[in-house]
N, C-alpha and C positions, 0 to 999 in steps of 0.2 A: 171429074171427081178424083182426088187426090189415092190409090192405094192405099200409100203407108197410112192413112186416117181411116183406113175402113174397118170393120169390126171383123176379129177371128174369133171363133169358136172351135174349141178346145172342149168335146165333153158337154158336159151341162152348166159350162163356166163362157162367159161370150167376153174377150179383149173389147175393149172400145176402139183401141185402134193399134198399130203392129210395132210398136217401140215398144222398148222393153228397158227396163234398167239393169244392167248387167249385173252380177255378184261381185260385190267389191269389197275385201275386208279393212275392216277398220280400226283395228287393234286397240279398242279401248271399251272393253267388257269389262263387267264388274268381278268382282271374286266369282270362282265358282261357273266362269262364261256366263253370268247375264247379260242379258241388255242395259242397255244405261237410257236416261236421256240423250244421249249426242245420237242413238239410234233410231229414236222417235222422231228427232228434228231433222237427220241426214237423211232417213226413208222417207217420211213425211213429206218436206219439201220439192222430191221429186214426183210422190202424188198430185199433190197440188199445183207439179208445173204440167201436168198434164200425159205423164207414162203410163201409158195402158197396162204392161205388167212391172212391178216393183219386186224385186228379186232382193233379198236377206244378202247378208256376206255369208263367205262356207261357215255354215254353223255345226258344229262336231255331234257325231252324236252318242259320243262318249267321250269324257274329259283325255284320255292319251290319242284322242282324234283332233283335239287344235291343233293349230300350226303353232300357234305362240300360246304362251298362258293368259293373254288379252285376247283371246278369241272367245265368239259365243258358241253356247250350244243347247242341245234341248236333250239333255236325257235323265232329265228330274222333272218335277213338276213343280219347282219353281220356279222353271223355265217357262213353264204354260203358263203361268201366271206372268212373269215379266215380259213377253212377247203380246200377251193380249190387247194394252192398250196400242202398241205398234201398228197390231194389224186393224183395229178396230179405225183408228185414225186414217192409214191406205184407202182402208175399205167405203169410208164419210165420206172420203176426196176423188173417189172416182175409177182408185185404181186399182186392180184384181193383186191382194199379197199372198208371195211366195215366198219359201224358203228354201236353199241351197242346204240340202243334207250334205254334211261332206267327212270324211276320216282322212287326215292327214298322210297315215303312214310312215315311211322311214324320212318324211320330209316334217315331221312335228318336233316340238319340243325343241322351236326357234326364236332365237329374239326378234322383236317388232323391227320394220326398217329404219324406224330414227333413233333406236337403242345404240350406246357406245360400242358395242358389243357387237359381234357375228357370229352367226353358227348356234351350233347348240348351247342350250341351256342347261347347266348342270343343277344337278336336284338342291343342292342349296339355294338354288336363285329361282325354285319355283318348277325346275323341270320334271320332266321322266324320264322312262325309256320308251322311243318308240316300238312300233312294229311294221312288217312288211312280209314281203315275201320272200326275203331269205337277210342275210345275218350283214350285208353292206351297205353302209350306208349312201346318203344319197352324195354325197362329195365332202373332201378332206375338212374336216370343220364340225361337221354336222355329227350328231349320236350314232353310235353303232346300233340297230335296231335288234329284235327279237325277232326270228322268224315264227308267223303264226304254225301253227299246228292245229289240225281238223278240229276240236275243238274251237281252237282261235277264231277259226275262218266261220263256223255257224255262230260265233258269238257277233261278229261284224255283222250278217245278217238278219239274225236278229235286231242288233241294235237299231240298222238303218229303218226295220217294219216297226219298233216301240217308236223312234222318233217321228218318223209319218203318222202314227196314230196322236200323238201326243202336239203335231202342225195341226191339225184340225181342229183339235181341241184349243187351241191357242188361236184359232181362228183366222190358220191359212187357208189360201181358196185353191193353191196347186203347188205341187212338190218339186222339187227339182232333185237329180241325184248325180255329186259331183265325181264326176270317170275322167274325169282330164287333168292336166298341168305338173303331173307328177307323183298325183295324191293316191291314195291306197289302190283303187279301184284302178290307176292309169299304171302305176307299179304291176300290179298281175296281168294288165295287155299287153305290156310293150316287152319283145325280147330282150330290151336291154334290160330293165331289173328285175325278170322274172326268169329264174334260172332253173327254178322247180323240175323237178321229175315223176311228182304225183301227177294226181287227176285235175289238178290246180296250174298245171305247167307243162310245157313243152311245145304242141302243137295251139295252131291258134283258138281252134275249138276250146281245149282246154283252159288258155288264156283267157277267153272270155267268161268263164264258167263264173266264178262270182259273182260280175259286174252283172250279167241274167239274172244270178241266183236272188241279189239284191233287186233287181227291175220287177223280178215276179212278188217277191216278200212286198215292198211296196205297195204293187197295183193289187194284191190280195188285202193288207190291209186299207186301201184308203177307199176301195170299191169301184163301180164302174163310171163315178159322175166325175170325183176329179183328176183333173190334168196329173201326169207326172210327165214331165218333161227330164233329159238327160244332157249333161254336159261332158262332151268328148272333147279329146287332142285327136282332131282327126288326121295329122299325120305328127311324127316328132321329129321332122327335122333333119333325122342322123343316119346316113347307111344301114340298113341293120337294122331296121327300128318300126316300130307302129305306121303304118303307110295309108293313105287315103284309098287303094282299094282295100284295105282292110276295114276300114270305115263303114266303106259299103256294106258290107257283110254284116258289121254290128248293129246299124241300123235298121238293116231289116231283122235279126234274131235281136231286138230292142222290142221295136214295133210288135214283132208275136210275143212278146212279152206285157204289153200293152202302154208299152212308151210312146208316148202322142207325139213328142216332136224332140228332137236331137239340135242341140244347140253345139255348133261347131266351131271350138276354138282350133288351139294346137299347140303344140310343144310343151316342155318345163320338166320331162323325165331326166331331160339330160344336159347336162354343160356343153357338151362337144355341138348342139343345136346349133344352125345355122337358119336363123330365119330372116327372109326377103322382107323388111319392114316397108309397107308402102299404104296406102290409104286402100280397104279395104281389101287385104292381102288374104286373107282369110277366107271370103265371100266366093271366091272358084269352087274352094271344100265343099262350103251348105249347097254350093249348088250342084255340086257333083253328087253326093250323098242324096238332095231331093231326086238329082235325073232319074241316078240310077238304082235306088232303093225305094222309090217312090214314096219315102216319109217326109213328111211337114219338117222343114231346118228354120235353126236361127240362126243369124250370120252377123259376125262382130268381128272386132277390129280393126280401130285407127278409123272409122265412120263418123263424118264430122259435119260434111252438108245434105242438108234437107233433101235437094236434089239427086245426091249420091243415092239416099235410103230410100227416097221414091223409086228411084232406078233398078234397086235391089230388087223390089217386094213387086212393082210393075212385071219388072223383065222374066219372073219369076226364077229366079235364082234363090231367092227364101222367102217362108211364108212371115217372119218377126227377126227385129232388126233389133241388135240389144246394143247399146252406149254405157262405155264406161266412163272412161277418163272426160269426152266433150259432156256426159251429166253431172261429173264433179265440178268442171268450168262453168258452166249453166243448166243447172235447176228447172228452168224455163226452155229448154230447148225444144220442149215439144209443141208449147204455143208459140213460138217464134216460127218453128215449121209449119203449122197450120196454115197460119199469115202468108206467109211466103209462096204456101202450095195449093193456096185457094179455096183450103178446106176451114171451118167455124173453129177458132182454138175454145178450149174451154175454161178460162180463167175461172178461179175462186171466187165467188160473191165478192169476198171482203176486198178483192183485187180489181174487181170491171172497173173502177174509175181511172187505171190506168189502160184498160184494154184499146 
């Protein structure tokens, strides 16, 4: 019997099987970060090709937390309203919907990648001013941010516990909270852009104080049954910087926070990043993180064959295997893995007569 096909259980929420759809933005929200059509049919279709969990792109949870001004987010409630038929259709096809909470930080208020343009966006063409944890930004190009102040910083965590109450409502089945790639939450880990000298900065205790602070405001609003999962840079890459035994440590003060599973990217704080790209390059992380923290990982990156993510999730290196880019190429990847790994794929009614 194939692993990656077996069901995880998460809470009072059960995966049908251990692929996941990675968070991938899409830069084509409506005014105001709604969702659009192209969201219903891009998430959609990976339901229906058979991904156990479908994961949103970062959706901000306040409008100067997009990346770009074509990003979604949920901190209105016309946002629970444009998200409902999204998840309701996930949810018809099989497959548990999630959404990536995420705030930008001094990396928002960017043009999309097929924009003429780079770098920041200036307020006439739609932008703002970021924020972060102190007044630099994230590289020559981009906005100078605001550095929060105590204020600022309970207003981030608020926001992330209004927009988990407000996933539910909208009719996600688990949360995800985005702490990696460079974004608000990865800004105050990592010693390179967290310069702070308060209770917000310095040592890594301190570093990590938000990104708890948001783990507990979450799993206090959304209660004991659903998932919140977390996405980390479990190391960045650069001298200096965020490291995988620091990983360790967050994963487990995650975990007593009642983070069910730590999904382990890496990098994107910093330019000077050297990352070893290689077909599951990533996957030593989740597994080092599961060894030695003992919490449930996700493991991503550059994962393309069936065989590979059987290997993953067998060998137990991680317990969910999330695809990005190979679910943009194929939709259907996870019934073509079924096939192949021996296990029942589950096509769509409307589909058996090709099955």
């Amino acid at each position: 019997m194939s692993t990656l096909f077996s069901p995880l259980a998460l809470r009072a929420v059960t995966l049908p099987n251990r692929i996941a759809m990675a968070p991938m933005c899409q830069y084509t929200a409506g005014p105001d970060g709604l969702p659009t059509d192209w969201h219903l049919v891009h998430l959609g279709a990976r339901a229906a090709g058979g991904a156990g969990l479908v994961l949103t792109e970062a959706t901000a949870v306040v409008p100067e937390g997009r990346i770009s001004p074509q990003d979604t987010g949920l901190w209105s409630g016309a946002h629970v309203d444009a998200w409902r038929p999204v998840t309701a259709f996930l949810a018809a096809h099989g497959a548990v919907p999630a959404v990536q909470l995420a705030h930008a930080g001094f990396k928002a208020s960017t043009y999309r990648p097929w924009a003429d343009a780079r770098g920041g966006v200036p307020d006439d063409e739609g932008g703002w001013t970021p924020v972060g944890p102190g007044t630099e930004p994230f590289t020559p190009g981009y906005r100078t941010p605001t550095a929060l102040d105590a204020a600022g910083i309970a207003g981030v965590v608020d926001a992330f516990a209004a927009a988990a109450a407000r996933a539910l409502d909208a009719g996600f089945a688990a949360v995800e909270i985005h702490a990696a790639h460079g974004y608000l939450l990865h800004e105050f880990l990592s010693p390179l852009s967290n310069h702070r000298t308060d209770g917000y900065g310095g040592d890594r205790a301190a570093r990590m104080r938000l990104t708890l602070e948001v783990a507990r405001a979450v799993r206090a609003t959304v209660g004991e049954e659903v998932p919140v999962l977390t996405r980390i840079s479990a190391t960045d890459w650069v001298d200096g910087g965020w490291t995988a035994e620091d990983s360790v440590v967050l994963a487990g003060e995650l975990a007593g926070a009642g983070v069910d599973l730590v999904d382990a990217s890496s990098g994107g704080v910093s330019t000077a990043q050297k990352i070893p790209l290689a077909p599951g390059y990533q996957v030593p992380l989740a597994a080092r993180i599961r060894r030695e923290a003992g919490v449930p990982t996700g493991a991503v990156g550059l994962i393309v064959e069936p065989e590979h993510a059987e290997q993953i999730i067998a060998g137990g290196e991680a317990d969910l295997v999330l695809l990005g880019r190979e679910l943009l190429r194929d939709p259907y990847w996870p019934h073509r893995a079924a096939a192949k790994l021996g296990a029942t794929p589950t096509w769509p009614s409307q589909y058996l007569r090709a099955a």
